[in-house]
N, C-alpha and C positions, 0 to 999 in steps of 0.2 A: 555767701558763706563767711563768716567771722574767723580771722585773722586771729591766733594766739600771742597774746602782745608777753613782750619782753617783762613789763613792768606790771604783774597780775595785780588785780583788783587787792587792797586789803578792806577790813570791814569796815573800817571807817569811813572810807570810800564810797562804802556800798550802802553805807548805814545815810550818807551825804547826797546819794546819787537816788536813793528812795523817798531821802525827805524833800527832792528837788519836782520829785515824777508827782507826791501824795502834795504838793503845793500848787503848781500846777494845774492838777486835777478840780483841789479846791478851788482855784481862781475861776476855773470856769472852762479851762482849756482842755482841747479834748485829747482824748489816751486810749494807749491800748492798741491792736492790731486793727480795730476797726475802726477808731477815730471817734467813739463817740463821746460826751460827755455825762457825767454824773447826773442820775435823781437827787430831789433832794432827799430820799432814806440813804440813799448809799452814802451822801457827802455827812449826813449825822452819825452814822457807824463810821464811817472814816475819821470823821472829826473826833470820834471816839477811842478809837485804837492807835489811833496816830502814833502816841508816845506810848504803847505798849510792847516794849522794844524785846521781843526772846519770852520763850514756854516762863521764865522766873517772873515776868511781871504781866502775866493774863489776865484781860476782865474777863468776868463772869458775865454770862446773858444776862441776868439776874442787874448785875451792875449799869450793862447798857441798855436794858428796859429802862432802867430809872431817868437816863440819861438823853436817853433819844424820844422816849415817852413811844418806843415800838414794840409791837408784839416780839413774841420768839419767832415765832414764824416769818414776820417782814425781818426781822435781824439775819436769818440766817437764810433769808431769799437775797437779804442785800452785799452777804458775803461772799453768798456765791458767786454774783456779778463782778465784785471785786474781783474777784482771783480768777475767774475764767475770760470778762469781757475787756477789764483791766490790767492782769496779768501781775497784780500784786500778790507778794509773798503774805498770804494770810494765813496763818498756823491756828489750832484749834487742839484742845487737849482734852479728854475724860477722867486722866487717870495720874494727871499729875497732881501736886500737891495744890496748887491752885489752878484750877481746871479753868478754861475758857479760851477766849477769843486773842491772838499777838501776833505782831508781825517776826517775820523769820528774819534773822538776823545770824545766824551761826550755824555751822553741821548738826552743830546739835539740838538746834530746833528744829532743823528739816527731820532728823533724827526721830526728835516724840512727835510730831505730824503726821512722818510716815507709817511709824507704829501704831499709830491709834487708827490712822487711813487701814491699813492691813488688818489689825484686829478686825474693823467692823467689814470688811469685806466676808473673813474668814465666819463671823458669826451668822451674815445671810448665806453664806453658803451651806452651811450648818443644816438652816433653816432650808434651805432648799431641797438638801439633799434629803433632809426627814421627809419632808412633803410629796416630793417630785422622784426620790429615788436617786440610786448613783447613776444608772445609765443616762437618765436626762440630763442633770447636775456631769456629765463627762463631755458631754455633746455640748451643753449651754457656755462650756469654760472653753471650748473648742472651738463655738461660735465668736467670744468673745477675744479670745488670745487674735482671731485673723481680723476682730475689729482694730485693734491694738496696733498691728501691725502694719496697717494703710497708714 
């Protein structure tokens, strides 16, 4: 259990303590809750966003295609790893002004993250519900709320 320290994190902090974990990572050492160490797409998408610090300065796929020479699809297989197997703050935007790929850096980046995360939940539900009906779509969110909860 983690101890609420006297002297809370500020960003700077956090913004120093991220760039220590994403350098690391790149050296070769391994990360993460399971120890493992980086593919090379994931260390070329990380070596990509590194310094895309908050929703204001997001690349575009578009931008990390050119850069990583990766499909959209291996880009956005290799983010996922980041953020699930690695457990970095990688934020992703539709709907802002310049939409795409940044590390989280502020509440208010976890902020358009979480709403864009919400949004597209709320549009396969949508979708489900059209399909499958409410009674399925009651039961599936019922299923899912006791996944949630383990």
């Amino acid at each position: 259990m983690t101890q609420a320290s006297l002297f809370p994190e500020t960003q700077e902090m956090a913004i120093a303590r991220l760039d220590s974990q994403i350098l690391d990572l790149m050296l070769g050492h391994n990360g993460g809750p399971l120890g493992l160490t980086l593919e090379e797409d994931e260390k070329s998408v990380l070596r990509a966003i590194r310094y895309m610090r908050g929703v204001r300065n997001a690349i575009t796929i578009a931008e990390l295609q050119k850069i990583t020479n990766l499909s959209p699809r291996e880009i956005k297989k290799s983010v996922r790893t980041l953020r699930m197997s690695f457990q970095l703050p990688i934020g992703s935007s539709k709907h802002s002004e310049r939409g795409g790929y940044f590390l989280i850096i502020s509440a208010e980046d976890r902020s358009v993250w979480v709403g864009d995360v919400l949004d597209q939940v709320r549009a396969e539900l949508a979708v489900l519900r059209a399909a499958a009906g409410p009674q399925a779509t009651l039961e599936l969110l019922g299923q899912l709320r006791a996944e949630v909860m383990q």
